[in-house]
C-alpha positions as a printed NumPy array, in Angstrom:
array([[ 25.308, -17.018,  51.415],
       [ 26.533, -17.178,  47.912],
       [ 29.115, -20.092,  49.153],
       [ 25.957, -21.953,  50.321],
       [ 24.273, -21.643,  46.795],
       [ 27.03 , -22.375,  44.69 ],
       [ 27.504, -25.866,  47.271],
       [ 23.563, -26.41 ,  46.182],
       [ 23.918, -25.648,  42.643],
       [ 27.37 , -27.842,  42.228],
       [ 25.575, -30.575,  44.078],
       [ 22.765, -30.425,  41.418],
       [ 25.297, -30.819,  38.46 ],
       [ 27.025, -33.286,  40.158],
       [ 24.058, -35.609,  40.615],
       [ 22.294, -34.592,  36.772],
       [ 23.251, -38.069,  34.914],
       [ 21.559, -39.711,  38.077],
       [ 18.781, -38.245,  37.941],
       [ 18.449, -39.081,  34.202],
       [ 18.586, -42.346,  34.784],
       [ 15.814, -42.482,  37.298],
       [ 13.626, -40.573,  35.213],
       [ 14.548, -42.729,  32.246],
       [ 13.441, -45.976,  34.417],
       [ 10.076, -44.18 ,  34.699],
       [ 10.064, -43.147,  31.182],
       [ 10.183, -46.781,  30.145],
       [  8.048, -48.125,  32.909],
       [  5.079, -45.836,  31.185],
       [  6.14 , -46.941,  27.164],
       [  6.207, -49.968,  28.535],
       [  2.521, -49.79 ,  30.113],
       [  1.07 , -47.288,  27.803],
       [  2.853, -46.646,  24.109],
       [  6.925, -45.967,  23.327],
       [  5.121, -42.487,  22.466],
       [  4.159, -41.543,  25.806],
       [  7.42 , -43.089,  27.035],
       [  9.329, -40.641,  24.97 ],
       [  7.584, -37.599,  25.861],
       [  8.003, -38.371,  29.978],
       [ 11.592, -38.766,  28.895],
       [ 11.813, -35.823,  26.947],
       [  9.671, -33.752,  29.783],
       [ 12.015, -34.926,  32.455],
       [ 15.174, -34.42 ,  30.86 ],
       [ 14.127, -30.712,  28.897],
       [ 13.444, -29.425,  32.535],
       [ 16.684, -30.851,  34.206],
       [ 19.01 , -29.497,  31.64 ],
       [ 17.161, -25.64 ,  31.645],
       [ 17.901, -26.101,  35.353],
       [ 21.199, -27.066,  35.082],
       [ 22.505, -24.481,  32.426],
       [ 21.148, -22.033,  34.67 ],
       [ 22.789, -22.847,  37.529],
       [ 26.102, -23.483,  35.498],
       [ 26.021, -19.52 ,  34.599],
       [ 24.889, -18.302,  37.968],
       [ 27.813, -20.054,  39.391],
       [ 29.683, -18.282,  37.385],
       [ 28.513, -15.093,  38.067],
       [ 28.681, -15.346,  41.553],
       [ 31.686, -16.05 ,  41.507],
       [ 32.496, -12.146,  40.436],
       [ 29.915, -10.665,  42.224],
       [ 28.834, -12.695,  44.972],
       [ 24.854, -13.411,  45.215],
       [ 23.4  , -10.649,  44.075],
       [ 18.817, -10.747,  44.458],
       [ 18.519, -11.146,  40.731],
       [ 20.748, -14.252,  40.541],
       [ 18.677, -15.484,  43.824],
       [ 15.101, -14.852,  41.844],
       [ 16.945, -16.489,  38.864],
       [ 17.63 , -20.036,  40.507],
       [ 14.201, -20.158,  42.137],
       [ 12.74 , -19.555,  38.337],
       [ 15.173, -22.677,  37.391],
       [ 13.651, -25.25 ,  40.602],
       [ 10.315, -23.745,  39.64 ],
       [ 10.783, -24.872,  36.402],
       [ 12.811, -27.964,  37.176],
       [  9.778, -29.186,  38.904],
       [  7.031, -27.959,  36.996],
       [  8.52 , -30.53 ,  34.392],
       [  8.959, -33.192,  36.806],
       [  5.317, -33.118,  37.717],
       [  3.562, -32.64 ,  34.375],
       [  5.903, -35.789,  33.232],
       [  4.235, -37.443,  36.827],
       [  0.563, -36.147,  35.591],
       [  0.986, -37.759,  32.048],
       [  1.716, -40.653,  33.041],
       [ -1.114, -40.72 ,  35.563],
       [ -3.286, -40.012,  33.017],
       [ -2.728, -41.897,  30.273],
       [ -1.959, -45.357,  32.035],
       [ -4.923, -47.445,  32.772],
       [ -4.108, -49.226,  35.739],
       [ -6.132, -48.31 ,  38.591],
       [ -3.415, -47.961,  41.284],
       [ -0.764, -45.912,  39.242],
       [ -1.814, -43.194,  41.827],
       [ -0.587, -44.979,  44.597],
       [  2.603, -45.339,  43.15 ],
       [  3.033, -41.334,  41.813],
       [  2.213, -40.858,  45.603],
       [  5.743, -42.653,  46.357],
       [  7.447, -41.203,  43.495],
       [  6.313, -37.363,  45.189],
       [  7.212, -38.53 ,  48.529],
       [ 11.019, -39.907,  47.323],
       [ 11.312, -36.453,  45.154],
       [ 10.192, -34.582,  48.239],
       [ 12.445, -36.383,  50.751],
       [ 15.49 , -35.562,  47.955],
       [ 14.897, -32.2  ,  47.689],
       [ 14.324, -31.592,  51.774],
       [ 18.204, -32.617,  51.589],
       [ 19.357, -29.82 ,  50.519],
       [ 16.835, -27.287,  51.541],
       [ 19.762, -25.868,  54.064],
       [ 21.843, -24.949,  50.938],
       [ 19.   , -23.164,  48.968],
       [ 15.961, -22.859,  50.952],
       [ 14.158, -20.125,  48.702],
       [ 14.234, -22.871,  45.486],
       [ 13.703, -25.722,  47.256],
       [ 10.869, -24.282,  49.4  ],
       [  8.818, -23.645,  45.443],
       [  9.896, -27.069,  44.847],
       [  8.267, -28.497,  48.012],
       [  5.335, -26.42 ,  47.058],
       [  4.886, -27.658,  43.801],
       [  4.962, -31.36 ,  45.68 ],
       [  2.55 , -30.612,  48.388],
       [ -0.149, -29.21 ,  45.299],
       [  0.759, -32.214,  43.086],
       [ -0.188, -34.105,  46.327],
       [ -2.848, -32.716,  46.811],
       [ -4.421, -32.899,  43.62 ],
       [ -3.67 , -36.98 ,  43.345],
       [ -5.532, -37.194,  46.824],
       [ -8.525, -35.343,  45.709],
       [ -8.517, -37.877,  41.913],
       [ -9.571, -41.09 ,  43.449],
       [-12.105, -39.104,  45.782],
       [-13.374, -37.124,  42.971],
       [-13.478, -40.351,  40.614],
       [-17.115, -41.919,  41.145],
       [-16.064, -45.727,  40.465],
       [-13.563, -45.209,  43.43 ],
       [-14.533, -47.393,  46.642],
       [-15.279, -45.413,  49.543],
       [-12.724, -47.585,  51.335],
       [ -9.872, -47.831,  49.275],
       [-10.036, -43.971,  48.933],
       [ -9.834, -43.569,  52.617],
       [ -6.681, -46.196,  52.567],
       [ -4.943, -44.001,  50.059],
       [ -5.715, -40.697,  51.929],
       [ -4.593, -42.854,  54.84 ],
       [ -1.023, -43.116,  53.113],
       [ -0.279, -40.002,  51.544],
       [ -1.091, -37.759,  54.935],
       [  1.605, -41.213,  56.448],
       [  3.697, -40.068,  53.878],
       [  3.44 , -35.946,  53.883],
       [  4.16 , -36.467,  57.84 ],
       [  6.996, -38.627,  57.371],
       [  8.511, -35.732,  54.237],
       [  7.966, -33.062,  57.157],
       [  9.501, -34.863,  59.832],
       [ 12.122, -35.683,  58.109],
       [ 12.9  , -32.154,  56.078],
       [ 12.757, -30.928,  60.195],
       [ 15.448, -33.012,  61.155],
       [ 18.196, -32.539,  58.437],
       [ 17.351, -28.653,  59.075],
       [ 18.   , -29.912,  62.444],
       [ 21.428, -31.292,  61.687],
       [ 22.489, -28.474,  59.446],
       [ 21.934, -26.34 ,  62.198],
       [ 24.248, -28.366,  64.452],
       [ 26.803, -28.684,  61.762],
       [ 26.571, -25.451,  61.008],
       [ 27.401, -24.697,  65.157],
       [ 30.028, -26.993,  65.459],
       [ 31.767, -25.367,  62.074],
       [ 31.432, -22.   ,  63.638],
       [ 32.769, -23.218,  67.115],
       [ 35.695, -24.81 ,  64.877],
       [ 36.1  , -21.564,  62.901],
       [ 36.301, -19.422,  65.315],
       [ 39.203, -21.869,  67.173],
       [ 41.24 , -21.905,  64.297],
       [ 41.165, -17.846,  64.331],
       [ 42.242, -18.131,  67.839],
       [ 45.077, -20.236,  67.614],
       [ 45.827, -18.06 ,  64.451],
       [ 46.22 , -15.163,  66.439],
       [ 47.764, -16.64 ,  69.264],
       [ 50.468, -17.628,  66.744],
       [ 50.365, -14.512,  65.769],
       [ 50.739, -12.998,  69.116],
       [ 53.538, -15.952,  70.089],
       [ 55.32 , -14.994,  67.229],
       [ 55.308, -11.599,  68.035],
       [ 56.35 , -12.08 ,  71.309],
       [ 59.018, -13.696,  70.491],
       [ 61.028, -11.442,  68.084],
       [ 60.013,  -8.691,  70.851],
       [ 61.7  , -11.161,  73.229],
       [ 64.67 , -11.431,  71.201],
       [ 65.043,  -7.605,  70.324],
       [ 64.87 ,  -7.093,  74.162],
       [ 67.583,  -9.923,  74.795],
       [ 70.026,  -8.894,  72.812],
       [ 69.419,  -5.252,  74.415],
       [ 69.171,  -6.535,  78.188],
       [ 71.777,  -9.05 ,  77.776],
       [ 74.936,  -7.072,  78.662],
       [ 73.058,  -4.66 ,  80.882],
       [ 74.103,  -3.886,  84.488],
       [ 70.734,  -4.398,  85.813],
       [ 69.052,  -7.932,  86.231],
       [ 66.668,  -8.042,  83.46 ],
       [ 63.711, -10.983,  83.629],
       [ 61.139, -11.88 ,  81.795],
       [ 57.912, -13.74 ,  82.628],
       [ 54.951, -15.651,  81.664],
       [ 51.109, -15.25 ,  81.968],
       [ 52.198, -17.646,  85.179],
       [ 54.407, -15.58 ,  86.338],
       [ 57.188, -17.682,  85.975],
       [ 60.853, -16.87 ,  84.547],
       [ 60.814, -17.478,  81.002],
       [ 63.802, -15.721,  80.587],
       [ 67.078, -14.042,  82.117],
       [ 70.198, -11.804,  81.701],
       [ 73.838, -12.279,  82.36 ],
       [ 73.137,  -9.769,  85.498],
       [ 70.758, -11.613,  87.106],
       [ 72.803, -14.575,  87.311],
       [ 75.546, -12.078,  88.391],
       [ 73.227, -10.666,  91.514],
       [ 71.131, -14.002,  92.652],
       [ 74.073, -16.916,  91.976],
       [ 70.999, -18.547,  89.754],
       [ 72.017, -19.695,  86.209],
       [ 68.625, -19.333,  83.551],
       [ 68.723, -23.011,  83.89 ],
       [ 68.005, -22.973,  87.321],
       [ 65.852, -20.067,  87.487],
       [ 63.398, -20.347,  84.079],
       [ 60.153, -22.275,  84.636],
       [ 60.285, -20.982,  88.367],
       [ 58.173, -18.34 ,  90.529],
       [ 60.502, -15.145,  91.678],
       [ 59.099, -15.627,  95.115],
       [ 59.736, -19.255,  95.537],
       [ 63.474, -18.477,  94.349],
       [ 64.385, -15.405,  96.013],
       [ 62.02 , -14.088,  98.39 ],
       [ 63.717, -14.003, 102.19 ],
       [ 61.293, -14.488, 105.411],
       [ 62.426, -10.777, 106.014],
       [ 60.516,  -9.728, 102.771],
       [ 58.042,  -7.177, 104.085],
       [ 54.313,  -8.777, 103.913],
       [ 53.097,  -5.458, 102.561],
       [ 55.69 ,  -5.365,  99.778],
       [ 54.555,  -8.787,  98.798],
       [ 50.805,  -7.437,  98.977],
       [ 51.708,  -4.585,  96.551],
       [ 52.691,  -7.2  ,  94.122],
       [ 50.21 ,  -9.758,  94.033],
       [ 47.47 ,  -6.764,  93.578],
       [ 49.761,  -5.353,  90.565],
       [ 49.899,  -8.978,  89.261],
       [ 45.792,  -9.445,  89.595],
       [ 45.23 ,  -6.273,  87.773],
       [ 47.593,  -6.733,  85.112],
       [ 49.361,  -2.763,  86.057],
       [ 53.067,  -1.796,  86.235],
       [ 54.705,  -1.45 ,  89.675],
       [ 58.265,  -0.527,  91.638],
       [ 58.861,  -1.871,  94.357],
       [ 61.704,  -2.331,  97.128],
       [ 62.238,  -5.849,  97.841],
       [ 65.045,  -7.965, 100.022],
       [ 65.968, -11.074,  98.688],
       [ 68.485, -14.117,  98.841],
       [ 70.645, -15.346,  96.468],
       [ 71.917, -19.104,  96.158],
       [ 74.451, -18.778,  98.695],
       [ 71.249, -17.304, 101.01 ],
       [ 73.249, -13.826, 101.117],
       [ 70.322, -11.267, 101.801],
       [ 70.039,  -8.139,  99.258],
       [ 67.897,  -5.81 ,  98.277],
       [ 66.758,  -4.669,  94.604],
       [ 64.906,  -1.973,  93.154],
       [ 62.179,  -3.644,  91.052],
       [ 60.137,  -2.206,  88.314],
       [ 57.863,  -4.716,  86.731],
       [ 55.843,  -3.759,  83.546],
       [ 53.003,  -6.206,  82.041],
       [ 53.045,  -6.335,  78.085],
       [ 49.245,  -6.818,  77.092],
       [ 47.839,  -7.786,  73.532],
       [ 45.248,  -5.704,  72.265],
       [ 42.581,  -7.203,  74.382],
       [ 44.255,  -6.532,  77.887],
       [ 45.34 ,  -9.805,  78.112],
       [ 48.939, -10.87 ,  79.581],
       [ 51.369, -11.494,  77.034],
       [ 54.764, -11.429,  79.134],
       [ 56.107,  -9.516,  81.965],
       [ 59.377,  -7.725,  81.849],
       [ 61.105,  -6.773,  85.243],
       [ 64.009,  -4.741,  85.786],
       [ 66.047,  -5.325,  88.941],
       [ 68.354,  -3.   ,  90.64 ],
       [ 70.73 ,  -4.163,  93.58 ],
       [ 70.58 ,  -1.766,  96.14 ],
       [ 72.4  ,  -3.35 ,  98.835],
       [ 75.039,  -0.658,  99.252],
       [ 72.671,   2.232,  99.049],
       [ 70.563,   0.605, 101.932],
       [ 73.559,  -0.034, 103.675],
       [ 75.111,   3.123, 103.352],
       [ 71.427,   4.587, 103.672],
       [ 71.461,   2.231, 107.336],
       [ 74.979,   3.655, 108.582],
       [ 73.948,   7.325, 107.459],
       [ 70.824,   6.257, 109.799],
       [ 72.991,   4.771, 112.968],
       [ 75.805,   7.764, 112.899],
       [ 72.863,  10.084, 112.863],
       [ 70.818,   8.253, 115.844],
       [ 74.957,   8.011, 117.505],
       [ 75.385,  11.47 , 117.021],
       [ 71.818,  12.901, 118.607],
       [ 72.66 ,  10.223, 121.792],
       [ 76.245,  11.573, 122.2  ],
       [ 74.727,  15.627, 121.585],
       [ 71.701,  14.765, 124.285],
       [ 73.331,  14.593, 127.851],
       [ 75.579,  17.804, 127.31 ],
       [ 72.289,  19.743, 127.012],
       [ 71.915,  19.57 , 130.569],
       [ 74.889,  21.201, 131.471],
       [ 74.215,  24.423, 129.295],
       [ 73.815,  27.847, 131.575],
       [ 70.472,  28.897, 131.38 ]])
């Protein structure tokens, strides 16, 4: 909020000497028409109530800046539009007044409608001051609509023609204020949307980074291991491999990271419901050990001992995958002639039952 505020009060120091000379234009327009006298005091009215503005705002950004925008320093800047305007208007009324031409309404009538258009700019930054200020306008409108009506020598006509333009010109104010609140709403979207992109590439960074001196601790631990050791990505694919692995499939990390396990090792004798174990561990993102035959490059079949185990971030999503690989071969052979001596041995024990004495 207070970011918003000090962008509204900046914009109005920014802009000050512009709006001087505006008001100055007018100021000489009336000494011109009227007397240097009343020239001077429009000046001096526009100017007196631009600079209390401005020295207010000056401090309050400064005190925000400590303490953030606090309600008093909010009720303070309204005080400074409310005078601002209240200035700007009586300057508008003296002039009115005190020139003796008898369409100098029509033209205060523009002059409310271009300060009212100006100030629905940058109602988005400040609405609670600039609302008072609109305020003020839509009064001081109303009052120069009711003068000519009010004014006996004014033509019925010509009174309806200038009631005619200033409700053409209060529609065209509120139209307009609606659609820059309109925009600032979109920007104000899209900068969110853009924010909030930024923070998540930030943390994926984050996370990356992470990852990777995780990756590297875990390399320079797996590396020399006896056991293939694998990493993968949120694809499943090899992102990375030990000295084993190459050692157990034939596969160098060239030839295996960037590729799917399956699609490099799995055999047609890989049991369907071994491969169903995985792909349900894999959709739900949980650990699992498995017993899987394989084929290395040379299409030599052999078995490993998996254990995969997903490494999540702190929202459950998949980071990386590490696997850990044990070949089995000899233990299922041995496990397979333990099997065929025992299935030898109850064949050569069955016939002799038969000759046992009863």
């Amino acid at each position: 909020m207070s970011g918003l505020f000090n962008r509204y009060a900046g914009g109005r120091i920014r802009h000050f000497w512009n709006r001087q000379v505006l008001g100055m234009f007018g100021a000489i327009v009336v000494g011109y028409m009227q007397s240097p006298l009343l020239g001077f005091a429009v000046a001096g009215l526009i100017l007196a109530g631009d600079a209390l503005e401005i020295m207010i705002l000056s401090w309050l950004i400064r005190q925000t800046a400590k303490s953030g925008l606090l309600p008093f320093h909010r009720r303070l800047g309204i005080l400074a539009s409310a005078l601002q305007m209240a200035a700007l208007i009586s300057a508008l009324g003296i002039s009115l007044v005190f020139t003796p031409i008898p369409d100098a309404h029509f033209f205060v009538a523009a002059l409310l409608a271009g300060i009212a258009i100006n100030t629905a700019l940058v109602r988005p930054y400040f609405r609670a001051g600039t609302d008072i200020k609109l305020t003020m306008l839509a009064i001081a409108g109303i009052g120069l609509r009711a003068r000519p009506i009010l004014d006996p020598n004014t033509i019925f006509v010509t009174s309806l023609f200038f009631e005619a333009a200033v409700a053409i010109l209060a529609m065209t104010v509120i139209m307009f204020a609606g659609q820059v609140e309109r925009a600032f709403e979109r920007q104000l979207d899209m900068e969110r949307a853009v924010s909030e992109r930024a923070s998540d590439l930030r943390r994926s960074k984050a996370e990356i980074a992470k990852t990777g001196i995780m990756n590297q601790r875990l390399a320079l631990a797996a590396q020399p291991a006896n056991d293939a050791i694998v990493f993968t990505d949120q694809n499943h694919r090899y992102t990375w491999v030990n000295q084993a692995f190459t050692r157990i499939t034939g596969f160098t990390p060239e030839q295996a990271i960037g590729q799917f396990p399956g699609d490099l090792l799995n055999a047609a004798e890989t049991l369907p419901e071994t491969l169903e174990r995985l792909g349900e561990a894999r959709k739900n993102n949980a650990a699992v050990r498995v017993e899987i035959f394989n084929r290395n490059q040379k299409g030599r079949g052999y078995w490993v001992d998996t254990s995969i185990i997903p490494i999540l971030d702190d929202e459950g999503r998949l980071i990386t995958s590490l696997a850990i690989e044990r070949d089995i071969t000899q233990a299922k052979e041995r496990e397979a002639e333990l099997a065929r001596a025992r299935e030898a041995a109850e064949a050569a024990a069955g016939p002799s039952h038969a000759f046992l004495p009863i």
